[in-house]
Each structure stands twice: as C-alpha cells, then as structure tokens.
C-alpha positions in Angstrom: 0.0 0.0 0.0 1.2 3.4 -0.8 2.1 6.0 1.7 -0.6 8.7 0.5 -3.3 5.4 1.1 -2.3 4.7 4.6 -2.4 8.7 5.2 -5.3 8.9 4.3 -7.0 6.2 6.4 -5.6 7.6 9.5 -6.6 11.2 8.6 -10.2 9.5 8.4 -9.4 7.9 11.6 -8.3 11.4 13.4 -10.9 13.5 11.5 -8.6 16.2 10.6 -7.9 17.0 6.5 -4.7 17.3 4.4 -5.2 21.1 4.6 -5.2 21.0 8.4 -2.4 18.9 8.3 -0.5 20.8 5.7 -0.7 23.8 8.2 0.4 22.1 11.0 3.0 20.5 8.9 4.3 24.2 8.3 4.1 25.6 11.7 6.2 23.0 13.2 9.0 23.1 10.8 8.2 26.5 10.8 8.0 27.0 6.3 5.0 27.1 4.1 3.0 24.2 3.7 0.5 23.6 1.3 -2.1 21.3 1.2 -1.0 20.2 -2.9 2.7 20.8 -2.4 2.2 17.6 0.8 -0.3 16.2 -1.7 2.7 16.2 -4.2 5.4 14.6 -2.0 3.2 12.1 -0.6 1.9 11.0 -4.5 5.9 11.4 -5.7 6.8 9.0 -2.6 9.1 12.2 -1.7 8.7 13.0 1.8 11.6 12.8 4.1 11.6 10.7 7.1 11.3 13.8 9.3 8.4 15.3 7.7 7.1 11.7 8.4 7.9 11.5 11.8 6.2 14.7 12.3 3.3 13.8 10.8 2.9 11.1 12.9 3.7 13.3 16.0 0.6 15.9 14.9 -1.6 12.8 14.3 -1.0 11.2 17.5 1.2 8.4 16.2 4.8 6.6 16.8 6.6 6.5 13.6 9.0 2.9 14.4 10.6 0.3 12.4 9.8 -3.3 13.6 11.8 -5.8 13.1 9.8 -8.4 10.8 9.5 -12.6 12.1 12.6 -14.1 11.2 10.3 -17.7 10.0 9.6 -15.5 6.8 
C-alpha cells in the first residue's frame, strides 16, 4: 500500500484534512506548507523521514521500524 493510502485512512481515523495537516506541517518546521505541495510529495513517494515523523507526532502516532519474524 502506498504512503498517501495509509495517510489517508488515519486522517479518516483522526478526523482532521490534508489542509489542516499541511498547516500544522508548516508551523512545526516553521516554512509554508501547502495542502497540494504535501499532496505532491506524498503522490511522488518524496517525503523525508522527518516530515514523516512529524506527521505522525501531529496525528498522535509513533513512527517505528519493527523488526519483521525471522520464519519468513
């Protein structure tokens, strides 16, 4: 599943838009956000990890790498 998909199900999940969290985006690293410029890098798979992990962080969530079973 592509990044923009899972976005989007936990923006449904946290009722807030990709405007709202282009904004918030912006305030925190402190630089214009817009809503099609986030729409952009999400499509473009472009986003850095720290955008990321402040996404998460304004959505309520723990960005993490988990290590996988090892029977795979």
């Amino acid at each position: 599943m592509s990044i923009i998909n899972e976005l989007k199900k936990i923006l449904l999940d946290v009722n807030i838009n990709l405007t709202e969290l282009a904004q918030a985006l912006g305030k925190r690293l402190n630089k214009p956000y817009s809503m099609q410029n986030l729409s952009n890098k999400l499509r473009n798979e472009t986003i850095t990890h720290r955008e990321m992990i402040i996404i998460a962080d304004i959505l309520g969530y723990d960005l993490k790498f988990v290590r996988r079973d090892e029977k795979r």
